[in-house]
N, C-alpha and C positions, 0 to 999 in steps of 0.2 A: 595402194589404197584407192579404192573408185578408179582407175584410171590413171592414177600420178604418173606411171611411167611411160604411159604414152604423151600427157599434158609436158611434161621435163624434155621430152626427145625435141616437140615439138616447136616450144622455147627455143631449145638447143640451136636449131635447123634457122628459126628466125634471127635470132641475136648472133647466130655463127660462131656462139661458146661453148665451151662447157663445162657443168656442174663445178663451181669454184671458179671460175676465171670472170675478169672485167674484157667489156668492149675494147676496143680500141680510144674511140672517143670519152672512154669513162664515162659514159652515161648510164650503164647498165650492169650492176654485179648478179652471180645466179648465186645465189644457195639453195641447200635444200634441209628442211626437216622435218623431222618425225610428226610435228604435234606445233597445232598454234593454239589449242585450245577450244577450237571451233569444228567441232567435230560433226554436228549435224549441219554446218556448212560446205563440208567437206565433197571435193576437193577442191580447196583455196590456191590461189594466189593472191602474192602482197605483193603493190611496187609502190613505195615509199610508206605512206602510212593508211595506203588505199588496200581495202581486203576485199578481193572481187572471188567471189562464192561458184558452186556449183560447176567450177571449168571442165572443159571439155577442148579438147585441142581446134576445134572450129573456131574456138571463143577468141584464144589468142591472138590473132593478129588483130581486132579490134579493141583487145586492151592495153595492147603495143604503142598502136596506132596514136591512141587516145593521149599516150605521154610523150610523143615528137612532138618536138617543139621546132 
């Protein structure tokens, strides 16, 4: 949908997981699904209770980024 499968690979390549698996350091689980509800936001990502709209695999590593601590 819009691109998710490029935005998931994307993920994948940066976190060094994949779809189901946690980091090493447990900072990071992937899932994936169908529907958050937010369809004319679409394509979302959520990393904790943050819903970052519109992704595109550019977007990624700056909202990676954003959650190193």
């Amino acid at each position: 949908m819009r691109g998710a499968p490029r935005i998931l690979q994307e993920i994948e390549k940066q976190l060094g997981i994949k779809e189901g698996q946690t980091t090493s350091d447990l900072e990071y689980s992937l899932e994936t699904v169908a529907c958050i509800g937010a369809c004319g936001l679409a394509p979302v990502v959520v990393v904790d209770e943050d819903t970052h709209r519109q992704m595109k695999p550019s977007k990624i590593s700056g909202v990676l980024e954003a959650y190193d601590k």
